[in-house]
N, C-alpha and C positions, 0 to 999 in steps of 0.2 A: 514643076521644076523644083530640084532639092536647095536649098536655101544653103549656099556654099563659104557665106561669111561675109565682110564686109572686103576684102577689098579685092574679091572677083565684084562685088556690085557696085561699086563705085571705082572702079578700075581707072575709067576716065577720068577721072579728080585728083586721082592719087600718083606721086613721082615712084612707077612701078613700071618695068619693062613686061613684057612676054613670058621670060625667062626665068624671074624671081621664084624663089624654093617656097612659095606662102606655106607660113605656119599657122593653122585658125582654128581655132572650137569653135567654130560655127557663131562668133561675137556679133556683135547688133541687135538691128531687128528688133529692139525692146519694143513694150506699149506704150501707147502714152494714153492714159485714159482719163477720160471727163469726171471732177467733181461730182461729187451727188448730193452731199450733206455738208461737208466743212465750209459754204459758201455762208449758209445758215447760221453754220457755227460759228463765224466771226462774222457776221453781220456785213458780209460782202457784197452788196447790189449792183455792180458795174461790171458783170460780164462774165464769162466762165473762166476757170480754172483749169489748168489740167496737168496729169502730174508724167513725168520722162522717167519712165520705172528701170533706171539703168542696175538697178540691184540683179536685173533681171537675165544680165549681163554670163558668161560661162563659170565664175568664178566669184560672182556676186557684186562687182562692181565695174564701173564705167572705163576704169585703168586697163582692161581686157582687146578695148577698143584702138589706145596705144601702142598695145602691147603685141598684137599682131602684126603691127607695121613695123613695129623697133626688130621687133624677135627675128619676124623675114628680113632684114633688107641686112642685119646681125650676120644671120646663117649664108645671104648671098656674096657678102663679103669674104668668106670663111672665118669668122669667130668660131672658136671653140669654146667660151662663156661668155657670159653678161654679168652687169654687178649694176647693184642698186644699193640707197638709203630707203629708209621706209618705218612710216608708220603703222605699219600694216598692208593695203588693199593693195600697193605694188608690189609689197615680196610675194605677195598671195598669185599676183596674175604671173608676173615673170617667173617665177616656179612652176607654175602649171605649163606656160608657152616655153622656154625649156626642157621641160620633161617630153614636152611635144614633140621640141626639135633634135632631141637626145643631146644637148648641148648643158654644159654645165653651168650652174647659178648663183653665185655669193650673193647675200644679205648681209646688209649694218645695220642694227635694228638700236634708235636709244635704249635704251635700262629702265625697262619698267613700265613704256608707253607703248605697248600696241597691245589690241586687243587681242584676246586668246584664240577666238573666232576664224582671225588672221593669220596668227602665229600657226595657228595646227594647220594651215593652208598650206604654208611654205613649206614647211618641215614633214608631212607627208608627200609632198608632191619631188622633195629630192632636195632643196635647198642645202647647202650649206650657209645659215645663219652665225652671224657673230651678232654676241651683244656687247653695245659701247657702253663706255659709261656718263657720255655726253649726249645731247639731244638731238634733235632731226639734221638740224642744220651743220651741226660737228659733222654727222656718219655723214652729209650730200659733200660736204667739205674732204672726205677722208674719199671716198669712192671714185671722186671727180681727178683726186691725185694717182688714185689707183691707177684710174684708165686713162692717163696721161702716158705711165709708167712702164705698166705690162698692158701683154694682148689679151685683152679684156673688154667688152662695149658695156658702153654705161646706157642703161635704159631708162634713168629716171627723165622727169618731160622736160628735162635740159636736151634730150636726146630731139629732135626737131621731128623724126618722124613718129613719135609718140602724138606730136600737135596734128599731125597729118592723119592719122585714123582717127583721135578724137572729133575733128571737125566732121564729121560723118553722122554723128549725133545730130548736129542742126540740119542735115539735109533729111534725116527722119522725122524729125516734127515737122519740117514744111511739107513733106509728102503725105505725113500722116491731117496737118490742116489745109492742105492746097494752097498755105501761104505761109509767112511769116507773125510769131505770134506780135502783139503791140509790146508786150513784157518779158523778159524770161527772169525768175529771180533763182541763183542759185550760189551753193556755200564756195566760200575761198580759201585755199589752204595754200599750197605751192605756186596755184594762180592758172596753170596749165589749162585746167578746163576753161574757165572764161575765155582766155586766147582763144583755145581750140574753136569754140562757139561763134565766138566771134570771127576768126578767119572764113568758119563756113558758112556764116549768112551772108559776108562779105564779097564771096564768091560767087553766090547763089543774086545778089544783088545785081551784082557786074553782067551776071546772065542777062536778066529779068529785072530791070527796077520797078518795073510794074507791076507782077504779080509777088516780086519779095520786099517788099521796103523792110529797114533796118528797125530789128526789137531794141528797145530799151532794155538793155543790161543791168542789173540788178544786182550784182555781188554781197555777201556777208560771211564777215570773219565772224569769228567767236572773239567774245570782249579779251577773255584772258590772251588772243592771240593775235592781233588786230596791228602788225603793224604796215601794212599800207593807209590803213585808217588813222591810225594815230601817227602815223608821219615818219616811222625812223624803227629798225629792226626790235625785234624784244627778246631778249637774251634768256629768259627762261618762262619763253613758253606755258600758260597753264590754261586746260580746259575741258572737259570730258565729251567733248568730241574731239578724239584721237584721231582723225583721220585730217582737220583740218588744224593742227598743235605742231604749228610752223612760226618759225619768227623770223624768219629774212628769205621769202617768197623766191624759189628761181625767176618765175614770171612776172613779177612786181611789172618793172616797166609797163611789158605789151597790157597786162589787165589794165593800169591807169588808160591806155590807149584808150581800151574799149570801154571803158567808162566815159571817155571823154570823147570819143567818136559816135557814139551810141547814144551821149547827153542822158546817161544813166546812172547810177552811183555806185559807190563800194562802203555799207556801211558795217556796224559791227552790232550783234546781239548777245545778249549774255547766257551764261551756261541755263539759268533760271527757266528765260525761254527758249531755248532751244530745246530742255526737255520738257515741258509744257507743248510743244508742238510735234514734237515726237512721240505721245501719248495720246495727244489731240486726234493727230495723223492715223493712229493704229484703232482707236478706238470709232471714228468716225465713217472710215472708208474702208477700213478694213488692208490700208497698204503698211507694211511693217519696215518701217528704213531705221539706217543704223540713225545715232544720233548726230552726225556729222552732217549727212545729206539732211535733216531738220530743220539744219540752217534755214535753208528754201526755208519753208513755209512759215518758221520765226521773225524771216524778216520781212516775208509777206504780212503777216498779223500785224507786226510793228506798223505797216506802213497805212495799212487799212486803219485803224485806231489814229492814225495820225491825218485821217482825212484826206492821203492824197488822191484818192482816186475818185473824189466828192463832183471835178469838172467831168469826168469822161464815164461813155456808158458803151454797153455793148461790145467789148475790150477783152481779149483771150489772154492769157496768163499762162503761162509755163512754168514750174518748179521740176527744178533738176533733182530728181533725187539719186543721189550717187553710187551709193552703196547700199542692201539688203541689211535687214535686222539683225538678222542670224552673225550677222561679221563681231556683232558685239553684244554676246548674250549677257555676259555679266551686268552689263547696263541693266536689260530689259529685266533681270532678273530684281536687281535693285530700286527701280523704279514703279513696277508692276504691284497689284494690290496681291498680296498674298493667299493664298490656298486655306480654305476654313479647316479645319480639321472637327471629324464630327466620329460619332460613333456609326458600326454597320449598323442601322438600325432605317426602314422607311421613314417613321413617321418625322425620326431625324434630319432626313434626305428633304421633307417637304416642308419641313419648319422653316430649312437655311437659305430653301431657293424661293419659301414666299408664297406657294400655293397655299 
């Protein structure tokens, strides 16, 4: 059978009639695949890891997964565009699902924060982008008045069935472990995903509380961005993971939820280690995510080092990784060890690689 997207496959989960116009590039269905070296590499003895390669996503990240569900349920309504804020990975998806739907696309992108990766996503794929010259939470502030105004859908995960195809993620790890992991730890930015995840173990519980018991939720901001962590919105944002360079969360609320129904946490890690583990990440296992989705495994490291997991053994782990490398090559280019420059010469060639 041809793999026809996510919400012909989960059709029964999701608030979707018969009728709906589904718009899909084939979303879902990422891997999730086992550790092999970074367990090692942070000295982690208490069970496997494993990582939710949503980069792997139509358009390279997890937003694709929303974005199917907002774009269809958009075109059933008869919108003729959609409008978003974005720090990237949503102008990226909602431009491509648009172009899908032949339906048109506005972007408010802040001034100067998204990545390039991103940016050439929307802007090939048909967007019309504007750039503000305020931050994420200004353009979700300006877009949200839009689509109050004119006939316009807003798609950012204020948009509720954005939370509805995201939740489809956690019924992919539980199919992919025949259960529920005991952790999942993954980055916080707008908060959306955690909800999402949350909602679908939730579900999957209510099924099954026997074969699904509820993961410990594990949320992290970026220090520079951290305000469910530090208590109170942060007015200018700073951190070089752009994708999670938010300071007054749509989702604040529901994420404390699932922190606090989960009896998991939401804490915050600094830019230092998150690209420390997004280096780690690429060099180790060979998966390339941008620096945002790094969170995951920065604030796994954090937590390993901090001895929590010293009571419990044989314990599966999940790290969300959000978004693909490639969304943010200027990073990798910045942070990667440089290109030797040598002459055309063999004996050259074999002095530099060490034979």
């Amino acid at each position: 059978m041809i793999y026809q997207g996510l919400i012909e496959k989960y059709r029964k989960y999701l608030p979707v009639s018969d009728k709906i116009p589904i718009v899909s590039l084939c979303e879902g269905n990422t891997p999730l695949i086992e550790a092999q070296n970074l367990c090692s590499a942070i000295d982690f003895n208490s069970g496997s890891i494993y990582f939710k390669l949503e980069g792997l996503n139509p358009t390279g990240s997890f937003k694709d997964r929303g974005m199917t569900m907002a774009v269809s349920k958009a075109v059933e309504s008869g919108s003729k565009a959609i409008i978003c804020a974005s720090t990237g990975n949503t102008s990226a998806s909602a431009a491509a699902y648009a172009a899908r739907a032949g339906i048109k696309c506005i972007v408010l992108i802040p001034k100067g924060k998204i990545a390039l990766g991103k940016l050439s996503q929307a802007l090939m794929h048909g967007a019309e982008v504007l750039e503000i010259d305020g931050n994420f939470d200004k353009a979700l502030d300006l877009v949200k008045e839009l689509s109050d105004r004119y006939p316009v859908t807003l798609v950012n995960s204020i948009n509720p069935f954005r939370i509805e195809g995201q939740k489809t993620a956690s019924y992919e790890v539980c199919e992919s472990l025949d259960k529920t992991p005991e952790y999942q730890f993954m980055p916080v930015g707008n908060a959306g995903n955690i909800t999402a995840y949350w909602k679908g173990y939730k579900e999957l519980n209510s099924e099954n509380p026997k074969k699904y018991a509820l993961p410990k939720m594990m949320g992290f901001q970026a220090a520079g961005a951290a305000p469910i962590v530090d208590g109170h919105p942060i007015l200018n944002p700073e951190t070089v993971a752009t994708a999670i360079r938010i300071g007054n969360p749509v989702a604040w609320k529901s994420a404390e939820t699932a922190r606090d129904e989960s009896v998991g946490i939401i804490d915050k890690v600094t830019d230092e280690e998150i690209l420390s583990a997004y280096k780690l990440l690429a060099k180790t296992e060979g998966v390339f995510c941008e620096p945002a989705s790094a969170a995951s495994i920065a604030g796994l490291i954090k937590y390993v080092r901090q001895d929590y997991f010293k009571h419990v053994q044989n314990v599966q782990i999940v790290c969300v990784l959000t978004g693909h490398g490639l969304k943010d090559p200027d990073n990798a280019i910045l942070n990667a060890k440089k290109p030797k420059k040598i002459k055309e010469d063999i004996d050259e060639i074999v002095k530099a690689i060490g034979f």
